[in-house]
C-alpha positions in Angstrom: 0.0 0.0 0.0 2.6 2.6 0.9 5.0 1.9 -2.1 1.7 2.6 -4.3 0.6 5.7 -2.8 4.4 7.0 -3.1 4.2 6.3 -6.5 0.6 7.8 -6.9 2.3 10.7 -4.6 5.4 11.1 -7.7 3.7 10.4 -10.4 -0.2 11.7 -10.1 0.2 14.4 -12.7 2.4 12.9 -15.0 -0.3 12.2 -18.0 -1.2 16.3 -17.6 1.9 17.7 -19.3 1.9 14.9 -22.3 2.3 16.8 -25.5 -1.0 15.7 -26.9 -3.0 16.5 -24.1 -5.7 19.4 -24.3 -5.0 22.1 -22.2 -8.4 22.0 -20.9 -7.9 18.9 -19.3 -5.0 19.4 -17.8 -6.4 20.1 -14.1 -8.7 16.8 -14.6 -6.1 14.3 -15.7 -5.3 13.6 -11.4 -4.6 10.1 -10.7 -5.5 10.9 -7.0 -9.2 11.3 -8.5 -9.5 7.9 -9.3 -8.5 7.1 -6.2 -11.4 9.6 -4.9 -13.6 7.9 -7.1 -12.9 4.9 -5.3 -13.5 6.9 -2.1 -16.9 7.0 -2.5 -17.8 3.5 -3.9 -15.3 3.1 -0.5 -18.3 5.4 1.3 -21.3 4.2 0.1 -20.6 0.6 0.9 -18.4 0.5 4.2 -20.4 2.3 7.0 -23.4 4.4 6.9 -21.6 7.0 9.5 -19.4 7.6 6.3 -22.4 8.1 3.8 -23.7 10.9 6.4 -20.3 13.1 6.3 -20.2 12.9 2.6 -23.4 14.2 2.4 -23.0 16.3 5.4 -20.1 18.2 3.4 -20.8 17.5 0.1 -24.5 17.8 -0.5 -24.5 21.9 0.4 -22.3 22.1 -2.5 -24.3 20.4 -4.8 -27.5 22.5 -3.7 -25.9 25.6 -4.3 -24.7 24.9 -7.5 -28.0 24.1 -8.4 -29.0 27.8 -7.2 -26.6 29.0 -9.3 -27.4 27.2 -12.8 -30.8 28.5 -12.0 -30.3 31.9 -10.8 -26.9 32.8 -12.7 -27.3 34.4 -16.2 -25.0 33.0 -18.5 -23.2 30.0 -16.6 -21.3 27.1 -18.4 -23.3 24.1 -16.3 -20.6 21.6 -17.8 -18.0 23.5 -15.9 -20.2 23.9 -13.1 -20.9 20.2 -13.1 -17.2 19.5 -13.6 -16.2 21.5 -10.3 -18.8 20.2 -8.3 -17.7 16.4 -8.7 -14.0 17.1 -8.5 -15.0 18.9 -5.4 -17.0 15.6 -4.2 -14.6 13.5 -5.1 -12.0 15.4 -2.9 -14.5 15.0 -0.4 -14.7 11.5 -0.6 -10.8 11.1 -0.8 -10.6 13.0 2.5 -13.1 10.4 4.5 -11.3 7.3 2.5 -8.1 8.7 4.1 -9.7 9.9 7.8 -11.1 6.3 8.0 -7.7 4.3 6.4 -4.8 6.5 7.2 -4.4 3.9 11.1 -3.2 1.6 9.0 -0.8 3.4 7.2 3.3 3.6 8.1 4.4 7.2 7.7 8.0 6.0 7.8 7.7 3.4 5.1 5.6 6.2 2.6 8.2 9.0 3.1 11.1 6.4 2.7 9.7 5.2 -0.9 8.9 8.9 -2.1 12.3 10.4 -1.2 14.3 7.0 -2.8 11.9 8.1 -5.6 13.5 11.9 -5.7 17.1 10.8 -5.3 16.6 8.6 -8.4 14.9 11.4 -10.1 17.4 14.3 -9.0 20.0 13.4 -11.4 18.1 11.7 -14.4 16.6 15.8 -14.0 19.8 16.7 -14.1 21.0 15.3 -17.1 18.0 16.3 -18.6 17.9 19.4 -18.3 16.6 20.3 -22.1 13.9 18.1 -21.3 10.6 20.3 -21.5 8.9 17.0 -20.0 10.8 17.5 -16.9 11.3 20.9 -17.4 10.0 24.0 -18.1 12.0 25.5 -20.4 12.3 29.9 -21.4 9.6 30.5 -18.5 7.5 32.9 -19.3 5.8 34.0 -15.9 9.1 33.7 -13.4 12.1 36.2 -15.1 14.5 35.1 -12.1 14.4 32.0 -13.1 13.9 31.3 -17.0 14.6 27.4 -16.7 12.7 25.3 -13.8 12.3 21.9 -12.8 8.5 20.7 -12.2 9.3 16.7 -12.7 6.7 14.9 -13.5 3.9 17.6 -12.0 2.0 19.9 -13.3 4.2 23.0 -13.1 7.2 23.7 -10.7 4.6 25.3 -8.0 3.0 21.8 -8.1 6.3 19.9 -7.4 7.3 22.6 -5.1 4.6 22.0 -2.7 4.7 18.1 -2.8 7.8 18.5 -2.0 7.5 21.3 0.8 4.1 18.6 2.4 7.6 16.0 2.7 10.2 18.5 4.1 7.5 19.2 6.5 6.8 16.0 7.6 10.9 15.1 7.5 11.7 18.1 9.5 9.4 15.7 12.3 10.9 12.8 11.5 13.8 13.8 12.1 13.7 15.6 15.5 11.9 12.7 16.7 14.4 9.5 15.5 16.0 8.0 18.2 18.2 6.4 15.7 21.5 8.1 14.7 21.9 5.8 11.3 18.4 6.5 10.3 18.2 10.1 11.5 21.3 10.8 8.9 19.2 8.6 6.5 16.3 11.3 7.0 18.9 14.4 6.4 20.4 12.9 3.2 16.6 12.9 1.9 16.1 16.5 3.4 18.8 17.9 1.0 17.7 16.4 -1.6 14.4 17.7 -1.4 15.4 21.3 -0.6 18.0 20.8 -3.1 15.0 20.0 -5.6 12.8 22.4 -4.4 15.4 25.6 -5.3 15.8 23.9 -8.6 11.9 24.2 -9.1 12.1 27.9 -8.0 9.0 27.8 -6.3 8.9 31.2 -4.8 5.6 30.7 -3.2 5.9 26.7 -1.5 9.1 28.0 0.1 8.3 31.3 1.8 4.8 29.7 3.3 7.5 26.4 3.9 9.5 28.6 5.9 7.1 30.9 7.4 5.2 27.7 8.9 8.7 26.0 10.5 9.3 29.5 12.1 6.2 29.9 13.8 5.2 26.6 14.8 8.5 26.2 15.8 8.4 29.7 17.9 4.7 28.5 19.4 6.5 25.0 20.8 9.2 26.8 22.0 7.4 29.7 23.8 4.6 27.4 25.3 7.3 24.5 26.6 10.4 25.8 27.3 12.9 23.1 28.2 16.5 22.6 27.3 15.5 20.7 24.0 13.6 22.8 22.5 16.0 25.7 23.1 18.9 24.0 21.5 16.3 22.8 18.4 15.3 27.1 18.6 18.4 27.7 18.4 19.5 25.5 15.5 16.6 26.7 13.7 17.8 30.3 13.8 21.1 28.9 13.1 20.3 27.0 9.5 17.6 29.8 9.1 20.5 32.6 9.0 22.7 30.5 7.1 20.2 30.0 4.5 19.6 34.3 4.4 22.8 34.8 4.2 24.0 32.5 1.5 21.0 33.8 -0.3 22.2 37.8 0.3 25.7 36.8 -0.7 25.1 35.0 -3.9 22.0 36.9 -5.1 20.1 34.4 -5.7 16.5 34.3 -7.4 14.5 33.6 -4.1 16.5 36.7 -2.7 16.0 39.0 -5.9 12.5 38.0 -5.8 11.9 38.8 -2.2 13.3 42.3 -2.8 11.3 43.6 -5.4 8.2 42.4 -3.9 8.7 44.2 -1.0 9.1 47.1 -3.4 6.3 46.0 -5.4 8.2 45.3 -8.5 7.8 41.9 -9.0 4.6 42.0 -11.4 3.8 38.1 -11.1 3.3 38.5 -6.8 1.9 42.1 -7.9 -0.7 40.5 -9.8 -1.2 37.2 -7.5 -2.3 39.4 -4.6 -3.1 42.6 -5.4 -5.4 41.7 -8.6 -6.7 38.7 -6.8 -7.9 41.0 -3.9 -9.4 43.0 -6.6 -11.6 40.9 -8.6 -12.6 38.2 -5.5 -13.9 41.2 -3.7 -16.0 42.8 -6.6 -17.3 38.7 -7.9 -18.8 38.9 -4.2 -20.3 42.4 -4.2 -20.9 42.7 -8.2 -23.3 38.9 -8.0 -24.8 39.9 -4.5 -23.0 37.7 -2.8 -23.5 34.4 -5.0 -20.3 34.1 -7.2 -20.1 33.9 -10.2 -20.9 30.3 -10.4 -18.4 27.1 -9.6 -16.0 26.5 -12.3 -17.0 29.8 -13.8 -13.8 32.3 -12.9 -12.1 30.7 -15.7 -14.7 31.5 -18.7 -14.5 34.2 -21.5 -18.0 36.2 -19.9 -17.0 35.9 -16.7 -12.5 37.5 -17.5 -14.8 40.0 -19.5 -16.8 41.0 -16.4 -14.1 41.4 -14.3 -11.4 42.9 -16.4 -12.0 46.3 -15.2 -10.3 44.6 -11.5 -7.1 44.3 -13.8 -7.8 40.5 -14.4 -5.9 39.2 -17.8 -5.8 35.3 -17.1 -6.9 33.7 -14.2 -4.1 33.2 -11.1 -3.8 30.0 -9.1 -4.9 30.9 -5.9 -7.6 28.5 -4.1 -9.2 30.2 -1.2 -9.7 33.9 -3.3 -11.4 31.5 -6.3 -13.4 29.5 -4.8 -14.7 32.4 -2.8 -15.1 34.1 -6.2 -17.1 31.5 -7.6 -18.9 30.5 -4.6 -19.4 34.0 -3.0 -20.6 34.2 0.4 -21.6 30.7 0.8 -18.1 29.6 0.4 -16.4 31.7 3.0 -18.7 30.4 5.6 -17.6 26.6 4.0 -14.5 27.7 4.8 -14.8 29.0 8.0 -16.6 26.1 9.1 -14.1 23.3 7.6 -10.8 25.2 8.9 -12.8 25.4 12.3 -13.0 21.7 12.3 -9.3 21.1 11.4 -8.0 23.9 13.6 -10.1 21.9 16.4 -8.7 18.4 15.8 -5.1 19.8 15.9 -5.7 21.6 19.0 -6.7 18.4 20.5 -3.8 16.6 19.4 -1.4 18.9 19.8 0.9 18.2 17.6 3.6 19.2 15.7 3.6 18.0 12.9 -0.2 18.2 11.8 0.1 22.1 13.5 2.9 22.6 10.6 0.9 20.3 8.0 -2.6 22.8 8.7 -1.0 26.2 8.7 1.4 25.2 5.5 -2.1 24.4 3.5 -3.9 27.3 5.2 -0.8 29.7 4.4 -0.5 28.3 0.7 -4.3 28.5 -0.7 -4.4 31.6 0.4 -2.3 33.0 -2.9 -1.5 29.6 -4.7 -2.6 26.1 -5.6 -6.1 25.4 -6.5 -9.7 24.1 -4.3 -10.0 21.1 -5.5 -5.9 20.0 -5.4 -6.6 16.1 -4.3 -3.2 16.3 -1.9 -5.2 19.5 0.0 -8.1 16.6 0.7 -5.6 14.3 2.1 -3.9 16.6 4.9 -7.3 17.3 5.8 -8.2 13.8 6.1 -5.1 13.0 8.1 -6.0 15.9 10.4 -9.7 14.5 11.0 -8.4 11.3 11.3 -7.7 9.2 14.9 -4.5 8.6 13.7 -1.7 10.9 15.8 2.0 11.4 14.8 2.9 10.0 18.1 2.4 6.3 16.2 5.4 7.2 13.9 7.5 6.1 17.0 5.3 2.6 17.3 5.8 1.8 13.6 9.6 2.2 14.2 9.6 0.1 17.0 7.9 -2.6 15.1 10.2 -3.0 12.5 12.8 -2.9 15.5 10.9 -6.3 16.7 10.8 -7.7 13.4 14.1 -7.6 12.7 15.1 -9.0 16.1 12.5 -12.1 15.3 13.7 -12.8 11.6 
């Protein structure tokens, strides 16, 4: 099981950037749907506590985008349709994984995926004219013309698969007991970071960072002990290393970060600023409805709003899907990052604390609604599952060993 869902974790997008492959489709061709398809044949047959929650989070979506094909002038009701059964089947993936996710090893998962990189890293590498792997004279990013993205969508895709690991690494690797592994666990960290610069994924690594700072500061602040001072310490440590090396060899991610703190970086300009825009007047220009789910990305709809400054439609998934779902998606919102924020207060943990606030931090300008992997942190949140069995699935294969 975890071998597959590393592959499925690598390799999910991989049919999307195929040469041949319509544009259009290019969001829908996710293996991780299937595997939300599955979800709910998974629901409907398993447990009628499961049937309830899918409809209990699923079913006020579907209402309302009934309202909307009825009351919306104008709406494209394939695309509406479309959003509204990814959106389900993210749904559904999110309950398969709440319900499954106990008998899952971590440890074993993370292990296949990073083996997965390494081999990766310098097949990329030698590559590097490969506009598969690639993407070649970028058009959107002027610090960095030539960036990796793997076998994902774009390199803001393989960026933040590969922040959701570092994130989860970071944890492993406070937490092993085991020197031999631990340095295992650090190998695989460079490589990742090492990956993610070469994707230049400007976004993924500032909320990356951001969320290790703060959680980190929070754990720190509310139990001070010896331990967590050193880690605090060796945080600020690697942290000013990082800025440093950064400042000294001007790189991209430094370049970047100073002209969009003097507002000349037109791509972040643009990301924020016209997002604001054009979110705010969808909400008060429809009265509050939206423009209709899977609408913002329609002809009528850029036409309506191009007044705001809008020219193509920017990945970001909380701004959207409030733009397309109006006032009845904020309170969605507010009500499912409520739920989360509540099941990580009760666990109190680390590493679902850092998981949470990454997503939360990284919708907010970047990635889109109905992104399967978004689903499956949440379903590891809401699930009885707690990080503290990491340490049990180690000392298992501790006692297997000892046996064979």
């Amino acid at each position: 099981m975890e071998i597959l869902m590393a592959l499925l974790y690598c390799f999910h997008q991989m049919f999307a950037n195929l040469p041949f492959v319509s544009k259009t489709l290019t969001g829908n061709l996710d293996l991780f749907y299937a595997l939300g398809t599955l979800g709910i044949v998974f629901v409907i047959f398993k447990k009628k506590r499961d049937i309830s929650l899918l409809i209990i989070c699923a079913l006020p979506i579907v209402i309302y985008g009934i309202i909307q094909g009825m009351v919306i002038q104008n709406v494209e009701m394939q695309k509406l349709l479309v959003n509204i059964s990814k959106i389900t089947i993210c749904i559904s993936l999110m309950i398969l994984v709440s319900r499954k996710i106990h008998d899952f090893k971590i440890k074993k998962f993370i292990d296949y995926i990073c083996r997965i990189y390494l081999i990766l890293t310098p097949i990329a590498i030698v590559l590097k004219q490969n506009d598969y792997l690639w993407r070649l004279h970028d058009t959107i990013n002027k610090y960095n013309l030539v960036r990796l993205n793997l076998f994902y969508i774009e390199p803001s895709e393989l960026g933040f698969h590969l922040s959701i690991i570092i994130i989860i690494l970071m944890y492993l690797i406070i937490k092993e007991k085991t020197h031999k592994v631990q340095a295992k666990y650090i190998i695989y960290m460079i490589d990742c970071l090492g990956l993610l610069a070469l994707a230049g994924a400007y976004g993924s690594s500032v909320m990356l960072f951001s969320t290790i700072i703060f959680i980190s500061f929070i754990i720190i602040i509310t139990k001070v002990n010896f331990k967590n001072i050193l880690v605090g310490y060796g945080l600020i440590m690697v942290f000013t290393i990082i800025t440093i090396l950064f400042i000294v060899t001007k790189s991209s991610m430094y370049m970047r970060t100073v002209d969009t703190l003097n507002g000349k970086d037109s791509s972040n300009s643009y990301r924020v600023n016209v997002t604001q825009e054009f979110t705010s007047t969808a909400i008060t220009k429809t009265e509050g409805i939206g423009v209709g789910f899977g609408n913002l990305n329609t002809d009528n709809t850029r036409k309506i709003f191009k007044s705001t400054g809008m020219t193509a439609v920017v990945a970001a998934s909380y701004p959207y899907f409030i733009a397309e779902g109006g006032i009845f998606a904020v309170s969605y919102l507010v009500l499912l990052l409520t739920l989360l924020a509540i099941n990580v207060g009760i666990k109190k943990n680390m590493l679902l604390a850092n998981l949470l606030l990454f997503s939360f931090l990284y919708q907010i300008y970047g990635g889109y609604f109905t992104n399967p992997l978004n689903w499956i942190v949440y379903g590891l949140i809401l699930s009885s599952w707690t990080p503290d069995k990491i340490e049990l699935e180690g000392n298992l294969d501790i006692r297997k060993e000892i046996i064979s």
